[in-house]
C-alpha positions as CSV (number, residue, x, y, z in Angstrom):
1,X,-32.8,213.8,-24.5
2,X,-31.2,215.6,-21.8
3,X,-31.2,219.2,-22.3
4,X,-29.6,220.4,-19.0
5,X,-27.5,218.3,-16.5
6,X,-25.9,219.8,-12.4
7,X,-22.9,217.7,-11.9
8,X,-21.1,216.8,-8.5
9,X,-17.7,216.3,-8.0
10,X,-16.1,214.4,-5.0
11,X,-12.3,213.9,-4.3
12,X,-11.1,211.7,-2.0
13,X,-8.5,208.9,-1.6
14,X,-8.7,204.6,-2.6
15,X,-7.4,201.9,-0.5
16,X,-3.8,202.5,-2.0
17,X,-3.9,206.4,-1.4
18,X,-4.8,207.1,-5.4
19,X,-6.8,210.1,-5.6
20,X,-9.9,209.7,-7.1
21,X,-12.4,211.6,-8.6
22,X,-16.2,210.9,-8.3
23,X,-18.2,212.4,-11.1
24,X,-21.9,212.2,-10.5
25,X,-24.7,213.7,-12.8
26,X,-28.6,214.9,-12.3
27,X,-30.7,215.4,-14.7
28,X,-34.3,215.5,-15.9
29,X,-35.5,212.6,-17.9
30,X,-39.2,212.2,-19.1
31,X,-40.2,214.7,-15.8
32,X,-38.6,212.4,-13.5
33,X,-35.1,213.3,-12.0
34,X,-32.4,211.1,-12.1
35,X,-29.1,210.7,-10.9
36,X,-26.2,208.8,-11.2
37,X,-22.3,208.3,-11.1
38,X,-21.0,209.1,-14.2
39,X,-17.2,207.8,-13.7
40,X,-14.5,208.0,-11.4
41,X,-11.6,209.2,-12.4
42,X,-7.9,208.6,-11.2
43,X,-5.9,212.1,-10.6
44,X,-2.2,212.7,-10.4
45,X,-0.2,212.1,-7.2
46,X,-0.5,216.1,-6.0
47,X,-4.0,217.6,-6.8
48,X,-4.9,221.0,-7.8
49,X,-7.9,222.7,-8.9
50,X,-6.6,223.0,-12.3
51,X,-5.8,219.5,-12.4
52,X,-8.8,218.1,-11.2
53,X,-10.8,220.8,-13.5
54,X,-8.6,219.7,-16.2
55,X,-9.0,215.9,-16.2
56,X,-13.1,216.2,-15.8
57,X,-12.9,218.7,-18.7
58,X,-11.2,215.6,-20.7
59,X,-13.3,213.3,-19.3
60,X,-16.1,215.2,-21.0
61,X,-14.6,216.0,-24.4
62,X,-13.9,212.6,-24.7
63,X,-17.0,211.4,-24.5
64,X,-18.6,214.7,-26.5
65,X,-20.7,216.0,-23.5
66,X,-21.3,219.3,-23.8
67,X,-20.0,221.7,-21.1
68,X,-22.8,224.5,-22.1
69,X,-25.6,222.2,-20.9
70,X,-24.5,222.4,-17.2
71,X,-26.5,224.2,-15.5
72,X,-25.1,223.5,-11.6
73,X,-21.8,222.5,-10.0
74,X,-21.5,220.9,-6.6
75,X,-18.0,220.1,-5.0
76,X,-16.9,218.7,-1.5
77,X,-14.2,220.1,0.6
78,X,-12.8,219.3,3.5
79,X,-13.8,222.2,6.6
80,X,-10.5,224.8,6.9
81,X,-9.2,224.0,2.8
């Protein structure tokens, strides 16, 4: 049972010009760490904050993982944004 998780989330662009969301998770399993991508997820043509906040939150209620049991976010950004 994971009782705490850190995710990290990546933006960036496919083949096609899609933006993409990379959703990874670490978390502590039988006192070993662990990570691994949760999902990608495909974003709208323009990109906010809100919207990519807005389409992990989803993400998550969808798939009932709580939101109280992060304990760290990590995001990438682009030097000068």
């Amino acid at each position: 049972m994971c009782h705490s998780f850190s995710v990290a989330l990546d933006e960036t662009n496919d083949i096609n010009d899609t933006a993409q969301l990379a959703v990874l998770v670490r978390h502590e399993t039988d006192s070993i760490m662990q990570e691994r991508l949760l999902t990608v997820l495909s974003l709208p043509g323009r990109t906010t904050g809100s919207i990519t906040f807005h389409t992990f939150r989803t993400f998550m209620g969808r798939h009932h993982i709580p939101l109280d049991k992060i304990v760290g976010v990590a995001t990438g950004e682009a030097p000068g944004q």
